[in-house]
N, C-alpha and C positions, 0 to 999 in steps of 0.2 A: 383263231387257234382252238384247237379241241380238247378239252382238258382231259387230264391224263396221256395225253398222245406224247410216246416215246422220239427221242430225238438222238443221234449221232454225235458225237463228238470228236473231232479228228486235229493233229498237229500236223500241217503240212512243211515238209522241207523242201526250198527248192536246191538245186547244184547245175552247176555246170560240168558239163562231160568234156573228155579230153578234146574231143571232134568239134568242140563247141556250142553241141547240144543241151539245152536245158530239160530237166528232168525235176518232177516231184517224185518226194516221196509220204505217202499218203500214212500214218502211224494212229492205232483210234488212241482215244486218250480217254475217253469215257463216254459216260450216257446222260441227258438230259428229258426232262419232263415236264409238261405243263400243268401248272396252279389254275385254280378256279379265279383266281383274280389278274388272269394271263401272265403271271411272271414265269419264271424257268425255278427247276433247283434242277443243278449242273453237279455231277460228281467223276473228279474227275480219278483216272490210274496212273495216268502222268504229270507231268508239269510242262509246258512247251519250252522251250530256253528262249526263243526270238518274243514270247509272250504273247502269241496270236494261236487260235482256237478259230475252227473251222464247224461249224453247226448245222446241218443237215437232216431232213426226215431219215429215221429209222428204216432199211430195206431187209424183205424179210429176206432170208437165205432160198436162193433155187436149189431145185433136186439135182444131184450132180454134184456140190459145189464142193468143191476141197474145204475143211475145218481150216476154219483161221482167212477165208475171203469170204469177199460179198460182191453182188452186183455191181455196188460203186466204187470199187476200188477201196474198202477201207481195210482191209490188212494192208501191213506193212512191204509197200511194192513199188516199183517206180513205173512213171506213168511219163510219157513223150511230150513235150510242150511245145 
């Protein structure tokens, strides 16, 4: 791990759709970081309710991209499973 390297934070939800399609939805929750001694400090903007947290590298924003998405799906969107 590289210290200083930014990290993602994301609360996934999964549901079932009426068709019986599963679907997440992908919500960030915050940002993490790496210590010179490899641990994280994680801060987060939400709380997840199920208590599971999704971590992930950091993707920078493409040109184009609407405010509020990213490459990986981390605004709040549903995603086909």
């Amino acid at each position: 791990m590289v210290v200083g390297k930014r990290y993602q934070v994301f609360s996934i939800k999964e549901s079932k759709e009426r068709d019986g399609k599963t679907t997440a939805i992908w919500v960030r929750a915050g940002s993490a970081w790496v210590n010179r001694d490899g641990s994280f400090n994680v801060y987060l903007d939400v709380l997840p309710l199920d208590g599971k947290l999704h971590v992930r590298e950091a993707v920078e924003k493409r040109e184009g991209e609407e405010k509020g998405s990213s490459a990986n799906g981390s605004s709040a969107h549903e995603v086909a499973a």
